[in-house]
C-alpha positions in Angstrom: 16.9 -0.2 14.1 14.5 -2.8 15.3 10.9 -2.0 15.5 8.3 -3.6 18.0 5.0 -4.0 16.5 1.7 -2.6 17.6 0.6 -3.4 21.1 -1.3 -6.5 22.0 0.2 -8.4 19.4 3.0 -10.9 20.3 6.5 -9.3 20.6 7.8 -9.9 18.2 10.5 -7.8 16.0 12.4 -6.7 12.8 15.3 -5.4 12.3 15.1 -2.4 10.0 18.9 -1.5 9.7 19.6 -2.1 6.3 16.7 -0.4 4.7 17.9 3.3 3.0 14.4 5.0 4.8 15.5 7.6 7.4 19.4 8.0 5.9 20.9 10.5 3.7 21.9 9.0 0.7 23.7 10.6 -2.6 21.4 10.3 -5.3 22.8 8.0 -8.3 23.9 9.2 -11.2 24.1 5.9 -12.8 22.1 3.0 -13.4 21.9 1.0 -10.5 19.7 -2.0 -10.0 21.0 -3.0 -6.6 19.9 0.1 -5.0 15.9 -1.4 -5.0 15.4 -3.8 -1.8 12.8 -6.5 -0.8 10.8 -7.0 2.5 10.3 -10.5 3.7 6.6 -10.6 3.4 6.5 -13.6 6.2 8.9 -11.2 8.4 6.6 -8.6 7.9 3.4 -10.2 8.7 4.7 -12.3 12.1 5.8 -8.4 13.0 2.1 -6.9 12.1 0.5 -10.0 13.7 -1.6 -10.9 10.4 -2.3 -14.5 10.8 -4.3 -15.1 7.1 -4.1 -18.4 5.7 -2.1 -18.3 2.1 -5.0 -19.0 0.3 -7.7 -17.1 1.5 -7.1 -13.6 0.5 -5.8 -12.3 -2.9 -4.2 -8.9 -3.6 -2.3 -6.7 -4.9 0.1 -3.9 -4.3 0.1 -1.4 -6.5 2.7 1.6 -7.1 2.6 4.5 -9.4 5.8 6.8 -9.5 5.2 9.8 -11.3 8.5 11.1 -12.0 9.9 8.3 -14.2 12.2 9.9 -16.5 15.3 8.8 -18.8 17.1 9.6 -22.4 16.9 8.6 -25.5 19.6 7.9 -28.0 20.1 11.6 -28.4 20.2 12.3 -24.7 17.3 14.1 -25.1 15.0 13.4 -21.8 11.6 12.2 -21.9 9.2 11.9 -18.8 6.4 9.4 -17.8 4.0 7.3 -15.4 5.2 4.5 -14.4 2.8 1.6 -13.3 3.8 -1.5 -11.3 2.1 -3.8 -9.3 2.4 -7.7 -8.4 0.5 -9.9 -6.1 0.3 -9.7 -2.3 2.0 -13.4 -2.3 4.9 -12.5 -4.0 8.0 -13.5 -1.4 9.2 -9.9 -0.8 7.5 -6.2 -1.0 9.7 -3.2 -2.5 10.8 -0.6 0.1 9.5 2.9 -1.1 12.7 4.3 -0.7 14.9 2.0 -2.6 12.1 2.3 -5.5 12.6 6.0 -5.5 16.4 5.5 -5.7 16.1 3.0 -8.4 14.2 4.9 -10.9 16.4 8.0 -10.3 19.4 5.8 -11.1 17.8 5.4 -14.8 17.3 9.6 -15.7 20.9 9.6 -17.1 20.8 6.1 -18.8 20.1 6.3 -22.7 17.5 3.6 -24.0 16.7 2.7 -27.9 13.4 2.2 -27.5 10.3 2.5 -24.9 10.2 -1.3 -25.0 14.0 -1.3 -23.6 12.9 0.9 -21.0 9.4 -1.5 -20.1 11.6 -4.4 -20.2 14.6 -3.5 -18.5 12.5 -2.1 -15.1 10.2 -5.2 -15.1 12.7 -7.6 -15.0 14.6 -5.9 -11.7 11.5 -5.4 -10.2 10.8 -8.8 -10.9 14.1 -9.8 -9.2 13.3 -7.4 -6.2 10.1 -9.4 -5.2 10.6 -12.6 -6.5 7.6 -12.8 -8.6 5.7 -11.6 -12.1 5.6 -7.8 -12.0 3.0 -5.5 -14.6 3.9 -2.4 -15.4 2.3 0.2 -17.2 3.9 3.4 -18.8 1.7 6.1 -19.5 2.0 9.6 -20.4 -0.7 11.0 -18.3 -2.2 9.4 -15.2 -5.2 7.4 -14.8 -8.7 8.7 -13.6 -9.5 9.5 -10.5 -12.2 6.6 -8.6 -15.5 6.9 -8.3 -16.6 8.9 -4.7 -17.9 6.0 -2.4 -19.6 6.7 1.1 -18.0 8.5 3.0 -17.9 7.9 7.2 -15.4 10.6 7.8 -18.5 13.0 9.3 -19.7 10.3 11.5 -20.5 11.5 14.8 -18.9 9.8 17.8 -18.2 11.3 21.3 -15.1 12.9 21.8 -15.3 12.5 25.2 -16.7 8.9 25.2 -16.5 7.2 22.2 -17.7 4.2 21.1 -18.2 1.1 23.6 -15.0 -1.5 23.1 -18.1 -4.3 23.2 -20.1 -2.4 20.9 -21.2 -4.6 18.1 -19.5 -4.7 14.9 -22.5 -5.3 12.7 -26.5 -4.8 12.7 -29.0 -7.4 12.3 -29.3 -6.3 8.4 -27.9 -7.1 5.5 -26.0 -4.5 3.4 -23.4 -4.5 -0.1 -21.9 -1.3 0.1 -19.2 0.4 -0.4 -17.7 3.0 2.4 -14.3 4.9 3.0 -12.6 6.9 5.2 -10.2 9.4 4.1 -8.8 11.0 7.6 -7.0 7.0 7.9 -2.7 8.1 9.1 -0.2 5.8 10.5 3.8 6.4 11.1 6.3 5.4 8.5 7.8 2.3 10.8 11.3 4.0 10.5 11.4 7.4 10.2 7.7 7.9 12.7 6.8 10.5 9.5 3.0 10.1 9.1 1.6 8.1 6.0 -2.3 9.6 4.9 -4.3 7.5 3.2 -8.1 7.3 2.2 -9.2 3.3 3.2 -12.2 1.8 0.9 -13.9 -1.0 2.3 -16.2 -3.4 0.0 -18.1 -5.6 1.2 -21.2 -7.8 1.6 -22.6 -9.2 4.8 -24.1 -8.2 8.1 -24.0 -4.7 7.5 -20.9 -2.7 9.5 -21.1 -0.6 12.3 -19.4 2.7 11.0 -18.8 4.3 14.1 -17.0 1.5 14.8 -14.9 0.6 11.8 -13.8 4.8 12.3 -13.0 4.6 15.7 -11.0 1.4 14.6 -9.4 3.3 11.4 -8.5 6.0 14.1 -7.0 3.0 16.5 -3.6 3.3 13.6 -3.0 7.3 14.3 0.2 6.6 15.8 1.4 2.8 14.8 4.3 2.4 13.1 3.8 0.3 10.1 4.0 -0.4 6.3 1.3 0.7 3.9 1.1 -3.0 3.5 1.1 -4.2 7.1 -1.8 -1.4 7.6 -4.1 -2.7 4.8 -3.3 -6.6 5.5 -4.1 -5.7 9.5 -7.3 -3.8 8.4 -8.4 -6.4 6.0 -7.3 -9.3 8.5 -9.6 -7.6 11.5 -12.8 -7.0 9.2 -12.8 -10.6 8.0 -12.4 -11.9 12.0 -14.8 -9.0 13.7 -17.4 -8.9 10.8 -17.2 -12.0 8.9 -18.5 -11.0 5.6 -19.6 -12.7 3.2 -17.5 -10.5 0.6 -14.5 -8.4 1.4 -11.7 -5.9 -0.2 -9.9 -3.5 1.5 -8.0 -0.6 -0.8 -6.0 2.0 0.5 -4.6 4.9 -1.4 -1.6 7.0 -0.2 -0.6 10.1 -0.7 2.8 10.4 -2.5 6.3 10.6 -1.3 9.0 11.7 -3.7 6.6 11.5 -6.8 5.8 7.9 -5.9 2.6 6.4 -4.2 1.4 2.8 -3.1 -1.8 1.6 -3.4 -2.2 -1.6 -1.8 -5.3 -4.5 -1.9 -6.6 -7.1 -0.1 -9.4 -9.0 -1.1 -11.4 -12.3 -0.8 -12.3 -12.7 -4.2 -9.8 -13.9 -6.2 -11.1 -12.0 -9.5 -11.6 -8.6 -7.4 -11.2 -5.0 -9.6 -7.5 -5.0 -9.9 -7.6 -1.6 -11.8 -6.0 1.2 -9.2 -7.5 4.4 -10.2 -6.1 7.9 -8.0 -8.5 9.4 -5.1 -8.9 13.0 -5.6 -6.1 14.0 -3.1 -3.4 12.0 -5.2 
């Protein structure tokens, strides 16, 4: 399958083809670490039309698979949360999919020790993306985040909307910290929707919300990766409202017990801690 990106960007494409997203597959019953399956970040980002410079964003992407499960010695099964994440300049991204495959090919393989487990799935995710992976494995989930303000109630005419050369920002200055948790796109294979709640941090001229919704709304049918939607978000705020500080978060509802939570960010020490919104 080969995709075309959103329109008015370049046409650009990417063929899709190989990935296991939209097939019916057996699931394994062995251990199998071919099943996971890098994205070319550069492929990615020529499709999504992000032109950021290497080294002026930071990030993260950050996954949490809740149905992590194998056996001990005495085949006996035990059950956790799994917590990976690695940096949005790692060479390839893992495709949700092959992650979900991957981790059910380990529920029948027996392990000595929770260290064998930790170190056996870091280094294949390691070798999926081509760079340092940290996991976690918990036995409950983290907390949830801390509510921020909310624009999902701002009012904007149905009928009208807001003006395409409306302003982006006020005269004022503002640090805040608003989200929007009605943010959908399509799954860039199978066109399922993806639901998300989007954070934006920032500090700067202070945003226009009606705007930056109407603009969240803009992705309601665009086919895309969780991380081509966050890097587009993060990419557009940074050229519309040039802020003085910036970090875009985005937290997805699961899929098959796993979720993404990507990061973009212009601070190089930003909050890399990825707690759960409410509807996770």
């Amino acid at each position: 399958m080969v995709i075309k990106q959103r329109e008015g960007h370049k046409d650009l494409t990417l063929d899709l083809d190989k990935l296991p997203l939209g097939k019916k597959i057996t699931y394994p019953e062995k251990y199998d670490p071919s099943l996971l399956v890098g994205i070319s970040r550069e492929e990615s980002r020529n499709r999504s039309g992000v032109t950021l410079e290497p080294n002026s964003f930071y990030g993260l992407d950050s996954w949490t698979a809740y149905e992590l499960s194998w056996l001990n010695l005495e085949g006996v099964p035990k059950n956790a949360v799994l917590y990976a994440s690695y940096e949005s300049s790692s060479k390839s991204f893992i495709e949700s999919k092959s992650l979900k495959l991957y981790l059910n090919s380990l529920n029948n393989k027996k392990f000595n020790s929770l260290g064998d487990l930790f170190e056996l799935i870091k280094y294949d995710l390691e070798q999926c993306v081509s760079s340092e992976v940290e996991i976690e494995i918990r036995n409950t989930p983290k907390d949830f985040v801390k509510e921020s303000k909310s624009i999902d109630l701002v009012e904007i005419n149905s009928e009208e909307g807001v003006e395409e050369d409306a302003p982006w920002v006020s005269a004022d200055e503002a640090s805040e910290e608003i989200s929007c948790s009605v943010f959908r796109s399509l799954c860039p294979v199978t066109g399922q929707p993806d639901w998300a709640t989007i954070r934006v941090t920032y500090s700067g001229k202070r945003i226009n919300y009606q705007k930056l919704f109407n603009y969240l709304l803009s992705f309601r049918n665009s086919q895309a990766f969780h991380e081509e939607c966050v890097e587009k978000i993060f990419s557009d705020l940074k050229k519309f409202c040039a802020p003085n500080e910036l970090t875009v978060r985005a937290n997805f509802l699961r899929r098959g017990g796993i979720e993404l939570n990507p990061v973009r960010s212009t601070l190089e020490a930003f909050n890399k801690e990825v707690l759960r919104e409410t509807k996770q």
